[in-house]
N, C-alpha and C positions, 0 to 999 in steps of 0.2 A: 657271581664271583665276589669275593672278598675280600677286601687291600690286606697286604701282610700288615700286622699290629705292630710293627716298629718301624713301619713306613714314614717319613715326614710328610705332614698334614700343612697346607698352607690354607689361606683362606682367599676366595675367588680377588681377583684386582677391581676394585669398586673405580669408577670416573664420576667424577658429579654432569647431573643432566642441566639441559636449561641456564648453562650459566648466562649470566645479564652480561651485555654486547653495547658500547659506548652506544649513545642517541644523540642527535642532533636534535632539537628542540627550536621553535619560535613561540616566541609570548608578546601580548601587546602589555603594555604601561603598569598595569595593572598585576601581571602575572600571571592572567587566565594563557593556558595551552592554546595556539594559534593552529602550528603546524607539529611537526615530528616528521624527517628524515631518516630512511629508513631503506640500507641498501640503494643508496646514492637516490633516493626518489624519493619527494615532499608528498607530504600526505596531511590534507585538512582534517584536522579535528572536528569530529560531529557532535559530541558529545561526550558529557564527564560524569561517569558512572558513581566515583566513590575518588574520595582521598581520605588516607592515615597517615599517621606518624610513626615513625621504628626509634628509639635509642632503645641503646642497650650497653652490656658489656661496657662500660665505663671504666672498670677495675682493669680490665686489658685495653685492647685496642677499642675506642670508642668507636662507637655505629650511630648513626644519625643520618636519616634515611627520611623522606616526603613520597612519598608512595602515589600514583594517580591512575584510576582504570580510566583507559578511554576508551571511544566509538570513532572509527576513523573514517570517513567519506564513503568509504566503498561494504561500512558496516562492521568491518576486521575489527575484536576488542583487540587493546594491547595495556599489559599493563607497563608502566612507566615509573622510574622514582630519580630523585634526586641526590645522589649522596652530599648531604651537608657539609662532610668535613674536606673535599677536593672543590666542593662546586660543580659536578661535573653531575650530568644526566645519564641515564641508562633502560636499557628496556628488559622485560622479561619476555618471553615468548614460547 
């Protein structure tokens, strides 16, 4: 079948996936990642795979971002980052 040619065309409703979800965070003195709360439950950090840096977009709204993959007790990665310009931590998953 074939849409009549003066049909209006939309284009499908796009949702963003994956959007990052506040994190609770613990750090000792230092700043190394302690724990990470997650769905009301603390979860020890096993290990830190990688950290980067994001700015960006300066001209508009600035982005300033600490980015950190971890390894969480039961093995789970998650990745992690910090938005620089609220203070506030967040996770991707």
């Amino acid at each position: 079948m074939v849409a009549h040619p003066r049909a209006e065309t939309r284009a499908p409703q796009l949702r963003p996936l994956n959007l990052p979800r506040p994190a609770g965070v613990r750090t000792d003195g230092n700043g190394k990642l302690l724990f990470v709360y997650l769905n009301g439950k603390r979860r020890r950090v096993a290990a830190v795979r990688e950290r980067w840096r994001i700015d960006d977009e300066w001209w508009r709204d600035p982005i300033a971002r600490e980015y950190t993959e971890v390894v969480l007790e039961d093995g789970r990665p998650v990745t992690l980052y910090r938005d620089l310009t609220v203070e506030r931590w967040f996770v991707h998953e």
